[in-house]
N, C-alpha and C positions, 0 to 999 in steps of 0.2 A: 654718602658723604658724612664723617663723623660730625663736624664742626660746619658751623653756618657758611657762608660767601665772606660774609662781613670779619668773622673770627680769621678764616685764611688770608683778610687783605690786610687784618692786624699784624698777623703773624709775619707776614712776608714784608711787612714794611719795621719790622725790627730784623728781622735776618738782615734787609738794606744796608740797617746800621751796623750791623755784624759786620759784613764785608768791608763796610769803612776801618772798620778796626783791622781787619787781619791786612788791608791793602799796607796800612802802616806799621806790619809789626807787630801788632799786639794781639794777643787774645782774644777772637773771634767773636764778641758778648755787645751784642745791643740792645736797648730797649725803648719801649714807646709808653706815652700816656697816655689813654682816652679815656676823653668825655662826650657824654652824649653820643657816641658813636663815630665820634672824629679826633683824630690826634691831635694833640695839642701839645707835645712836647717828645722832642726823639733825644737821644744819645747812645757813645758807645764807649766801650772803653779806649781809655787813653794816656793810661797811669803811667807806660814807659816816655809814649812822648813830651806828656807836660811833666813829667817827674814828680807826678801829685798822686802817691800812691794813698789808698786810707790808709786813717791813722791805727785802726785797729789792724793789725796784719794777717788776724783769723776771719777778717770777714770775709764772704764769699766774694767770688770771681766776678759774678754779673754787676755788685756794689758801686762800682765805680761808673759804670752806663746807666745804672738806674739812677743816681743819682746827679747824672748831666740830664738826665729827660725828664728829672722832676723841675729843675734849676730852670728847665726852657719852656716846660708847663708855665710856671710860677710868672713865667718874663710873660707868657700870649696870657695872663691873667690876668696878669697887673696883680699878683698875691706878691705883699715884702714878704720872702721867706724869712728875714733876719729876724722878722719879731720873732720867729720857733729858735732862733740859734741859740 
């Protein structure tokens, strides 16, 4: 085994959010956040269905999922993201 138990259950619980993405259409790109060893925020891309593409057009692919799994992080933390806005 390259990688731990624990890194493949990371792994496989963003792929999760990947399927969410292609089941709608979009670009197959999920991602998760952990802390301490437990996720604390997932997302996927979903730029065509809420028509909320980034604003920068060069950014990468996965930008838009990491960025709802940070937003869900922030919500099970009680972190205001706004003060970094």
């Amino acid at each position: 085994m390259i990688f731990s138990e624990q890194t493949y259950r990371l792994m496989y619980a963003a792929l999760q959010e990947a399927e969410k993405a292609l089941e709608d259409n979009e670009v197959p790109v999920g991602a998760v956040v952990v802390k301490d060893n437990k996720i604390i925020g997932r997302g996927y891309n979903q730029v065509e269905r809420l028509k909320d593409a980034p604003s920068n057009r060069h950014s990468p692919i996965w930008f838009d999922a990491a960025v709802k799994a940070i937003i869900s992080a922030c919500a099970v933390a009680s972190f205001n993201l706004s003060t970094w806005l």
